[in-house]
Each structure stands twice: as structure tokens, then as C-alpha cells.
GUDREN-371663 format. One record per residue (C-alpha): residue number from 1; residue in one letter; z, x, y. Coordinates in steps of 0.05 Angstrom, whole numbers. Layout:
% residues N
   k r     zz     xx     yy
 NUM A      Z      X      Y
...
//
This chain:
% residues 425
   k r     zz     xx     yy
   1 X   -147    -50    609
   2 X   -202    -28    560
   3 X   -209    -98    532
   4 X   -256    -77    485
   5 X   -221    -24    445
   6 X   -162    -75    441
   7 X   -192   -131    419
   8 X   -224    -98    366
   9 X   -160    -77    334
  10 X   -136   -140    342
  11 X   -193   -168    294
  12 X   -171   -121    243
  13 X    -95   -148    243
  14 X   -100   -172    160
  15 X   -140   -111    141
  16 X    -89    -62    173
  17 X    -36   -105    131
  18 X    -83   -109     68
  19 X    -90    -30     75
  20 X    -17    -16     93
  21 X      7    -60     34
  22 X    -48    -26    -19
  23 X    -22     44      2
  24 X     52     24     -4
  25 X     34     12    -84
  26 X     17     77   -103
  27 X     83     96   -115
  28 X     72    175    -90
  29 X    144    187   -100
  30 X    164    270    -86
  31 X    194    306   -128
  32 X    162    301   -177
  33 X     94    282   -136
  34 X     70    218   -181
  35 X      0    185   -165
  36 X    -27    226    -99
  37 X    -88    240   -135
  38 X   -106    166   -137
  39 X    -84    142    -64
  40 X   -112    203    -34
  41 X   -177    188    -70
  42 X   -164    109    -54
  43 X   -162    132     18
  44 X   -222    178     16
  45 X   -265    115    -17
  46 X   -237     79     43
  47 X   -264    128     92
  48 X   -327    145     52
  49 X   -349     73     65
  50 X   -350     82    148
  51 X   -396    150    142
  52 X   -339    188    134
  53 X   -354    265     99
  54 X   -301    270     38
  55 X   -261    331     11
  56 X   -206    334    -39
  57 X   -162    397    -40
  58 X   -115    419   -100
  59 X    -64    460    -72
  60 X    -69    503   -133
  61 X      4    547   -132
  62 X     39    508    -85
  63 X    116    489   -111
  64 X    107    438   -157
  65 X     35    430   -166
  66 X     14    433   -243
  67 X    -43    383   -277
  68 X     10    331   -290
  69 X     24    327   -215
  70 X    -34    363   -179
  71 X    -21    372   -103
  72 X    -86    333    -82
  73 X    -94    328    -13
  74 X   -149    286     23
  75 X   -189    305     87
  76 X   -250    259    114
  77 X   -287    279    175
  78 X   -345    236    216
  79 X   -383    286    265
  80 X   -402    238    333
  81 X   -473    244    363
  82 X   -463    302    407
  83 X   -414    357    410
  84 X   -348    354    436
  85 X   -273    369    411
  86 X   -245    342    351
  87 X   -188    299    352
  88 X   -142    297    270
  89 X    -97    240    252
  90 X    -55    272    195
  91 X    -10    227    153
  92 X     34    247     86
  93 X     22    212     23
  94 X     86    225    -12
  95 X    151    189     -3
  96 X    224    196    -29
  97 X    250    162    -90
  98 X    265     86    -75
  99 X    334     83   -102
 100 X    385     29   -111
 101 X    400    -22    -63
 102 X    332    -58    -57
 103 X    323   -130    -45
 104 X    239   -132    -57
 105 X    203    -89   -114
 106 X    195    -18    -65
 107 X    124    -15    -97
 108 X     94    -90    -81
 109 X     75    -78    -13
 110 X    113   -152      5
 111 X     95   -180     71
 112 X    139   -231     94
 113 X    166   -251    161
 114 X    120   -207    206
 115 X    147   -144    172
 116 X    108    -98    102
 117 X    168    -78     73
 118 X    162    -25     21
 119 X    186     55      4
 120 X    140     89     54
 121 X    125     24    105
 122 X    152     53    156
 123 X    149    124    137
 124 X     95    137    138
 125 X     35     88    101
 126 X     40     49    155
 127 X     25     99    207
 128 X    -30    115    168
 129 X    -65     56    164
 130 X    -56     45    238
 131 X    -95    107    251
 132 X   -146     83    193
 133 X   -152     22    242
 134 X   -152     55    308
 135 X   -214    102    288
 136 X   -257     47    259
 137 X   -243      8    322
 138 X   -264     65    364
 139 X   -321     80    326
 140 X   -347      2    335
 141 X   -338      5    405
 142 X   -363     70    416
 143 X   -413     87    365
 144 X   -452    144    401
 145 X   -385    183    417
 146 X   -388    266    426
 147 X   -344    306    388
 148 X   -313    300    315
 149 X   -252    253    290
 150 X   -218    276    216
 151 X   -161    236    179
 152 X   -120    269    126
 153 X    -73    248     74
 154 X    -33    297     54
 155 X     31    318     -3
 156 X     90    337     -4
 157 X    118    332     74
 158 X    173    304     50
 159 X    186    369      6
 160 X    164    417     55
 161 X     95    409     69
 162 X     82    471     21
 163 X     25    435    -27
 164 X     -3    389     41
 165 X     -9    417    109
 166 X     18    487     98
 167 X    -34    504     51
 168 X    -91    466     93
 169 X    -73    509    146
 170 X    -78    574    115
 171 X   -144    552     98
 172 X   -166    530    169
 173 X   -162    464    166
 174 X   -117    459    226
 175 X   -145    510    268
 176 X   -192    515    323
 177 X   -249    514    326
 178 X   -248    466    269
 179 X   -188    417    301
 180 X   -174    409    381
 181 X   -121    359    377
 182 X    -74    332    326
 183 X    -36    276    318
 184 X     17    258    270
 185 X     31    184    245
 186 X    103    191    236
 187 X    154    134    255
 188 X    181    151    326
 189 X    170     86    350
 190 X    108     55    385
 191 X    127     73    457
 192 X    159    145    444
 193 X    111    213    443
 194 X    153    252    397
 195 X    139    334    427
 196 X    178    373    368
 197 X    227    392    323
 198 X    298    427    319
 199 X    293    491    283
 200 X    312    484    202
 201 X    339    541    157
 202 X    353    516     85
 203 X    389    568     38
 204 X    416    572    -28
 205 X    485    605    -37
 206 X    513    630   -104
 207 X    583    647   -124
 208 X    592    695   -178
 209 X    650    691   -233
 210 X    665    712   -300
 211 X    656    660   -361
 212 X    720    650   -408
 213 X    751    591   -448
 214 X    772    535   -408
 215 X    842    534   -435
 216 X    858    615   -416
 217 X    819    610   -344
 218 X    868    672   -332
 219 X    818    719   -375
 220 X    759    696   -329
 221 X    741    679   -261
 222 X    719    618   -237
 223 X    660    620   -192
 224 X    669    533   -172
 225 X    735    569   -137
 226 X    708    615    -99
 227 X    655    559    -64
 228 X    703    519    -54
 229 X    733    579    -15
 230 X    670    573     21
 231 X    671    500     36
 232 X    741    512     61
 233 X    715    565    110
 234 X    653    521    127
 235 X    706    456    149
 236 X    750    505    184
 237 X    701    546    222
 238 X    640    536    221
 239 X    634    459    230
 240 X    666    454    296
 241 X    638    512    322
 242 X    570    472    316
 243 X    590    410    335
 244 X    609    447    400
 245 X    537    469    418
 246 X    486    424    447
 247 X    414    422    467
 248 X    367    400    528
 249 X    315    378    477
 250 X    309    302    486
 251 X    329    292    414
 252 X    340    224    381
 253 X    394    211    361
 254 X    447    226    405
 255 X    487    260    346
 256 X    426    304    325
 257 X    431    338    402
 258 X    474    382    368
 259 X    469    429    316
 260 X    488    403    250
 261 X    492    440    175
 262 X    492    389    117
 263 X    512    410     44
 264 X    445    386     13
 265 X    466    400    -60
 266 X    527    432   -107
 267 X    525    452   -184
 268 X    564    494   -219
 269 X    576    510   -295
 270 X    548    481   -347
 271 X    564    403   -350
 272 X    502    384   -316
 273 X    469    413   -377
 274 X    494    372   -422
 275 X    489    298   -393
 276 X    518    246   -402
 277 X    594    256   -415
 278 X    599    323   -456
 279 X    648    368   -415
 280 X    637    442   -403
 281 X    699    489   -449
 282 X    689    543   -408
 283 X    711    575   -337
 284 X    647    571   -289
 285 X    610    633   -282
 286 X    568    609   -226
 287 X    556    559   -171
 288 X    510    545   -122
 289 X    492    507    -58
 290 X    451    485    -18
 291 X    452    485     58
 292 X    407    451    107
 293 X    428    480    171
 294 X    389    446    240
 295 X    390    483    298
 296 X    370    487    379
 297 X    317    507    418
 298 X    372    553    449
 299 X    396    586    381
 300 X    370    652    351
 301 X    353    650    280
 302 X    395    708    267
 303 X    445    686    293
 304 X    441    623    263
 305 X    444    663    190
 306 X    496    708    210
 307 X    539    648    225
 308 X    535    635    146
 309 X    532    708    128
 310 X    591    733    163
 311 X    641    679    135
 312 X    606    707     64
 313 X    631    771     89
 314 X    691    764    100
 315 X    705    721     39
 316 X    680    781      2
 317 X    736    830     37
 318 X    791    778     42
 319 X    777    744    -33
 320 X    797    777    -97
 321 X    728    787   -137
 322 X    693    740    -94
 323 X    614    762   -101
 324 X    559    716    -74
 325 X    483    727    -66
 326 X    450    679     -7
 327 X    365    665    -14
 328 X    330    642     36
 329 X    289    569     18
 330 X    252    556     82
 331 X    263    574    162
 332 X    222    538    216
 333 X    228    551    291
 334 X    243    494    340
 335 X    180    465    371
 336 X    168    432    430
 337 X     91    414    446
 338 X     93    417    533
 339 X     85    350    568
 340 X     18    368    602
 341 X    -10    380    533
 342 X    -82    348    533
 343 X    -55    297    470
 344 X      6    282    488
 345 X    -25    262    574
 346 X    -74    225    522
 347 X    -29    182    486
 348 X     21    171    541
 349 X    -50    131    581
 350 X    -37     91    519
 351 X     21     75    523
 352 X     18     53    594
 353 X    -44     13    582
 354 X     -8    -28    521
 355 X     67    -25    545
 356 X     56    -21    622
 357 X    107     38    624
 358 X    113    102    614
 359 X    128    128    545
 360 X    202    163    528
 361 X    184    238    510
 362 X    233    262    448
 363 X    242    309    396
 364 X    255    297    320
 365 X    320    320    298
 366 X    283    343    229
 367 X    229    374    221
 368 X    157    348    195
 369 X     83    374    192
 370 X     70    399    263
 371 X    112    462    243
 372 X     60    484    200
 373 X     -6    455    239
 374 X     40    511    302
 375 X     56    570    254
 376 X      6    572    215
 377 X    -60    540    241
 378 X    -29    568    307
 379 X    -51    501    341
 380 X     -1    473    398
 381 X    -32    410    420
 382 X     -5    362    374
 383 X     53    313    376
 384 X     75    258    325
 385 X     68    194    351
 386 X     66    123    307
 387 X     86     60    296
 388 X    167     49    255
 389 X    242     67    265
 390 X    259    130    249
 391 X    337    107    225
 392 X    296     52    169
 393 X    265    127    129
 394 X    285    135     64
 395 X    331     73     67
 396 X    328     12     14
 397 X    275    -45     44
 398 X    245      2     85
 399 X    200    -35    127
 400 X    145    -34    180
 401 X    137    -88    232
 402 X     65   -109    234
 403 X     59   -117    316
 404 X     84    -44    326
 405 X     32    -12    272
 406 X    -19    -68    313
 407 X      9    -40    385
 408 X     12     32    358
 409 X    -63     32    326
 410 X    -82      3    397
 411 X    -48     72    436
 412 X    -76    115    384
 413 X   -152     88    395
 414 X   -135     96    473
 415 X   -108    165    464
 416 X   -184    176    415
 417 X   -230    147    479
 418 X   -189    188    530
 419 X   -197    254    478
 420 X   -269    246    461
 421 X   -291    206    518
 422 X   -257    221    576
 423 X   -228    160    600
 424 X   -179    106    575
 425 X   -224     59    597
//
């Protein structure tokens, strides 16, 4: 056991919940993307105090960055005393909206009965801070270190990753030789090494109709009909014929082993517009949806759109003046990192030196950040890994149990001695 390395993230047990809690109240809620200019530069002050070397990046373009709600992102590097390969802990800033149901204020940062409970504890401020605490422990214990270590906080992973990692990637910031290794904070729980991702295609699909007054719907044609046409097909066909296919990804949870779609969003005609309570007089000339379809490591991505397409298809031959147009919104690949990956045989001497076993390899069943640091940075040697439970995300009192971000900050500084040093030990 490297006593050392433990003990001194055990002395920092009230400044990892001081730091965790602090983070939690900047509420960096996405969309819109409120307040990530002043946690990532309350993060960057942070690591400016330990030596750390300080950037701030605007993604400048990005889907929904404008000066009300600039897509800052923060990146803070400490070169060691020699050279040797860099090892990234990248964390997102943002979180969802808290919504109803809460039983504490989302934005204290309460701490009460071993647990910080707050939207974003558990995903993912509080992997965060554990890494914050894992690198300053390292760097106690091992001041004259080789190689480089770099924390980020990023926006908008909970979006996309557009404005955050996608467009630090394009700029090199997650490619070698800058970055070896990277590892992502996100709440898998403390003794899991989470290797990937399903694959995600999200589309929008519009129905076309012709407007008319609502009392002669006869002179038009109503384009909330013909989706629901669609739905129809979708329950009939195309839902069971997904729930039949299945993956040997280790994917958590059992359910997400198969390929799902989920209907992310509907609108049509022009009530929305016109909120609250006025009704729309007229016949719907178009509706749209929104589909978040998650696929296998086994599935091609054209197939996987001709799926949806060809039920369009045939709608369009079978359906009297049934039109659609279908856009693409995002496709990402499934990802699996391999097991013999030099961070993920890292992180798994962690685990064995804190849990005494050896850790459960999975895959996420959505997608998050390591899709972009693969496609884009074209860097394969990163994994998530963190402290949380996946199935408390985006839930009201969201929390994160202080012993697993303590436990979790104590693999992750493991993981940074066998990575820059050599040896868990």
C-alpha cells in the first residue's frame, strides 16, 4: 500500500468537501449555460495557487455561445521536473436544470449525513474536486515528478460537448503530443473503469401539412396527423425490433444492453407560441421531433438511419400527402477504450490497492466527452472513471457520498504515480 499517497488525501477530507460544495453553487445550469465563466475562473484561481499554468478558452461559434453566456472553458497545466507523458483529468462544468421535486436548495452545496447533495454532486463537481485532490496529493508526495499533469473544466457536455471538449480538441488540446492519457471524472462508481460508450444518432424529423381554419380542417392538412402516423409506425415496428437486439458491451444497466430510441421532444403548430392558454385556430402545418436513438457496438450507422428512413418511406408511398424532411443533430460511434490500455491497467492498480479487488470494466449506455477527446483529438487512451451513481444524474437531491469522492481521489492519485512514475507504490 502506498501509505503516503493515501494518507495525504485523507488530510484533505474537509477541503475536498469545502471545494465540492463551492463548485455545486455556481449554478452552471445548460441550456442556457449560466455562470461558467465564473466557476471555470474560480477553478483556475484554485489551480493557479499550486503553480498551476492558467488558460481560459471562449469557444467563440460553438451552439449557444454569445457574450451573455460565453462558452468559457478552463485548462491549467503544471510541467514536473523532467520530461515524461502527460496524464489530463477533464471534468464538465455545466449541469441540467434542477427541477421540481427537491428537498434542499440544488444550489447550497448542503452537506449533511456523510453525503454533498446538490444539482451536479454527483455528476460531475464532485468528480472534479476529487481529481483537484488527488493531483495536489500527488504533487506533495512527489514533488520532483517527470512528465506533465493538466485539469480542465469544461461546457456544455451535457449539451453535446460542442462549446467544451469538441472545440478543445480541434484545437489540440487533447492530442498527442500535448496529452498521453486522459481521464474523465464522470460518476461510474468508485470501483468501476468505465471503457466507452454506445453509439448516439439524434435527429430531427418534420412532417409537412397545409395550414387552414381549425373549424374546416377538410380544406387543409394536418401535419400533427401525419407524426402521429409516424409514432404509430415507430410502436409497431420499430420498437420491438430494437428491443430484440443486444450487445456484448458490458453496459450498465442491464436495460441499456440493448438498443433503445427515445422521443426526446414533440411540437407542432402554433400553441407553443402563444403561452399560456391561448389555443392555436388553425390546422397544423408542421411538426417536428426529436429522436435520440442509442445503438451497439455491433450496429452500422446506416443502418441504424435507414431503420428511421425507410418507415419515412414508406409513410410517404402508403400516406396521402404525407411529406417529411429528417436533419441530422449529432452521430457518435460506439467506443470502447481496450483493457490493456496504459490508463485504464493504471487505474485498475488503484482500485486494487484501495478496494482489494479487481475493478468491474463497463460501458456507459450514453455518451459523454471521450467521444470527442477519440474522434477528434484522435486519442484512445482514456476512460471515465469517478466517484457517484450513475442512476442519482439529473435527479432531484442529487447527491455525492463523501467516502466514494475520498476513495475515488485516492485511485485516481494511484492511477497519476503509476502514469508518471511508474509504480503504484
Amino acid at each position: 500500500m502506498n501509505e503516503r499517497l493515501l494518507k495525504a488525501v485523507e488530510d484533505r477530507v474537509d477541503d475536498l468537501v469545502a471545494l465540492t460544495a463551492d463548485l455545486i453553487r455556481f449554478p452552471t445550469v445548460n441550456p442556457p449555460g449560466e455562470a461558467y465563466a465564473p466557476c471555470a475562473e474560480f477553478l483556475g484561481a484554485r489551480l493557479r495557487k499550486r503553480g498551476f499554468e492558467t488558460e481560459f478558452v471562449r469557444a467563440e461559434g460553438a451552439p449557444g455561445d454569445s457574450d451573455r453566456y460565453p462558452r468559457v472553458n478552463v485548462v491549467a497545466r503544471f510541467d514536473g521536473r523532467s520530461p515524461g507523458p502527460c496524464v489530463h483529468f477533464n471534468s464538465h462544468i455545466d449541469v441540467v436544470e434542477a427541477g421540481d421535486g427537491w428537498t434542499v436548495d440544488p444550489f447550497a452545496g448542503v452537506v449533511k449525513d456523510g453525503r454533498v447533495y446538490g444539482r451536479g454532486a454527483c455528476d460531475m463537481k464532485g468528480g472534479l474536486a476529487a481529481s483537484v485532490i488527488a493531483v495536489e496529493a500527488f504533487m506533495d508526495v512527489y514533488p520532483d515528478f517527470p512528465g506533465a499533469i493538466e485539469i480542465s473544466g469544461t461546457a456544455d457536455e451535457e449539451s453535446g460537448g460542442f462549446g467544451g471538449v469538441a472545440h478543445l480538441a480541434r484545437l489540440g488540446y487533447f492530442s498527442k503530443p500535448k496529452v498521453d492519457h486522459v481521464i474523465i471524472p464522470e460518476p461510474l462508481n468508485k470501483d468501476r473503469i468505465c471503457l466507452g460508450h454506445r453509439g448516439v444518432w439524434w435527429a430531427e424529423i418534420e412532417t409537412k401539412g397545409e395550414i387552414a381554419h381549425g373549424s374546416m380542417p377538410f380544406l387543409g392538412d394536418n401535419a400533427v396527423r401525419h407524426m402521429g402516423a409516424v409514432l404509430q409506425a415507430f410502436e409497431d415496428e420499430l420498437f420491438p425490433a430494437l428491443d430484440r437486439k443486444m450487445t456484448r458491451m458490458p453496459v450498465v444497466p442491464e436495460g441499456a444492453k440493448r438498443s433503445t430510441m427515445n422521443i426526446n421532444s414533440i411540437h407542432g403548430g402554433q400553441t407553443e407560441d402563444f403561452r399560456p392558454g391561448l389555443p392555436s385556430p388553425n390546422v397544423p402545418d408542421w411538426c417536428r421531433l426529436t429522436i435520440d436513438r442509442r445503438f451497439l457496438l455491433e450496429e452500422d450507422i446506416a443502418t441504424v438511419k435507414g431503420e428511421v428512413t425507410g418507415i419515412l418511406e414508406r409513410l410517404k408511398r402508403e400516406r396521402k400527402k404525407f411529406d417529411y424532411e429528417i436533419r441530422d443533430l449529432m452521430e457518435v460511434l460506439p467506443l470502447m477504450t481496450e483493457r490493456d490500455a496504459p490508463v485504464v491497467k493504471a487505474v485498475a492498480k488503484g482500485i486494487m490497492e484501495v478496494f482489494d479487488r479487481e475493478p468491474d470494466y463497463v460501458i456507459s449506455p450514453g455518451t459523454y466527452d471521450q467521444k470527442h477527446v477519440a474522434r477528434i483529438g484522435h486519442l484512445y487512451d482514456c476512460i471515465a472513471y469517478g466517484p457517484g451513481i450513475l442512476d442519482l444524474a439529473h435527479r432531484p437531491d442529487e447527491w455525492v457520498g463523501i467516502a466514494d469522492m475520498v476513495e475515488s481521489a485516492k485511485v485516481m492519485a494511484i492511477g497519476l504515480n503509476v502514469l508518471l512514475r511508474g509504480t503504484a507504490g
